[in-house]
N, C-alpha and C positions, 0 to 999 in steps of 0.2 A: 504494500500500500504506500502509494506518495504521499509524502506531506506539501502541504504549501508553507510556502516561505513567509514569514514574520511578517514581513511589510505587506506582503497579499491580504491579510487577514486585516489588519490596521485598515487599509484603505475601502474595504468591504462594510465594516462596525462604524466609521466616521459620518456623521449627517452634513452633507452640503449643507450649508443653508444659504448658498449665495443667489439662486434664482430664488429665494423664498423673499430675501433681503430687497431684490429688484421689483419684484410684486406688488411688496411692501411698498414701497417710495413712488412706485406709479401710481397706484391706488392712493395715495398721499398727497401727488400731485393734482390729478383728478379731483379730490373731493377740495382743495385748496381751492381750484380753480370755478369750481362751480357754487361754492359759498360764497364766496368775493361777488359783494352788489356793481355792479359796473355803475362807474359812474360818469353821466355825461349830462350836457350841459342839456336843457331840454326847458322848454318855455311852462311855467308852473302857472298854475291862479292861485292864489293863494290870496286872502284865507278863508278856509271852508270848515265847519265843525262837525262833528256827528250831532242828530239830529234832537240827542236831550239838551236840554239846554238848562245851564244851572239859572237859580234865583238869581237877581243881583244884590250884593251885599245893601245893609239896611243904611251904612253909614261908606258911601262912595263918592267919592270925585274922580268924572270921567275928564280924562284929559285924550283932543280930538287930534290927529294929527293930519291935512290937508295934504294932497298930492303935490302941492306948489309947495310946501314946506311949513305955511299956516299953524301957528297950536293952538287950542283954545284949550280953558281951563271951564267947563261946566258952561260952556257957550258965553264964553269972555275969550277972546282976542286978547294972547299975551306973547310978544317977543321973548324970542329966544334967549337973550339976554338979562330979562326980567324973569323967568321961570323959576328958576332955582329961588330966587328968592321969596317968590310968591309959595312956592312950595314948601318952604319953610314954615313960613305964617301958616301954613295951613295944618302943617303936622302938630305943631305947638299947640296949635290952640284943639287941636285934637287928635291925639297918638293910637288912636286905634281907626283912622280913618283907612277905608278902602282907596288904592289910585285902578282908574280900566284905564288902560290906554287903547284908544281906538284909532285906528290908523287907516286911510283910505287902501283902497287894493292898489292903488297904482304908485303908492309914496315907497320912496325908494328908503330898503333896511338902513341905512346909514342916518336917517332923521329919527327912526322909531329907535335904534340903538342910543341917538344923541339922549333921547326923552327918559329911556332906561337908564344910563347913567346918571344924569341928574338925580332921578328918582333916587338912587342908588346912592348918592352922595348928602343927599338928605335924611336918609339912613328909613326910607317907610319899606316897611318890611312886607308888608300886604300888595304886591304888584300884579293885574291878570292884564293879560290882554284878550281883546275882545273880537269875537269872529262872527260870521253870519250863520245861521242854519243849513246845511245842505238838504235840498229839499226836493 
């Protein structure tokens, strides 16, 4: 009877695992690839809500923001400049006050961020903004 040789026997009992390895990482890549949202530039409307619509707080100041850049405070006409400070007075004289900021569809994020800041600097802590029904 032959015997096989040492190294015959070693190479027979050893598990590849290097196409298992390759499998692995394709399958890797694949699910990498199809979780990833693509993302592209694509004309949005915004904003739309679902269709419950909460209460409006009982103590609110809606502050408006016009597509020309207009703000108003509770349908007062206030510059930009004067804002902050109007918003001041208003927290002081009552700190649990609600702010909505309502912003037209067409006003560009960089006037409704400016509005958020402020707010933000004022330190009122209650901030929604405000959206239409989708209907």
């Amino acid at each position: 009877m032959k015997k096989c040789s040492h190294s015959a026997h070693e190479s027979l009992t050893e598990l590849n695992i290097t196409p298992m390895l390759d499998l692995a990482f394709v399958l890797l890549v694949i699910f990498i690839i199809s979780t990833i949202p693509p993302v592209k530039d694509m004309a949005l409307k915004l904003p739309v809500a679902s269709k419950h619509q909460k209460d409006p707080p009982h103590k609110a100041k809606y502050i408006s923001v016009e597509a020309n850049g207009n703000v108003y405070i509770d349908r007062a006409e206030w510059p930009l400049a004067e804002l902050q400070n109007q918003l001041l007075l208003i927290r002081e004289s009552d700190p649990e006050v609600n702010v909505i900021i309502r912003g037209d569809a067409k006003t560009k994020y960089k006037q409704i961020r400016t509005v958020l800041d402020i707010c933000q600097q004022v330190n009122f802590v209650k901030v929604d903004l405000a959206t239409e029904v989708n209907k």
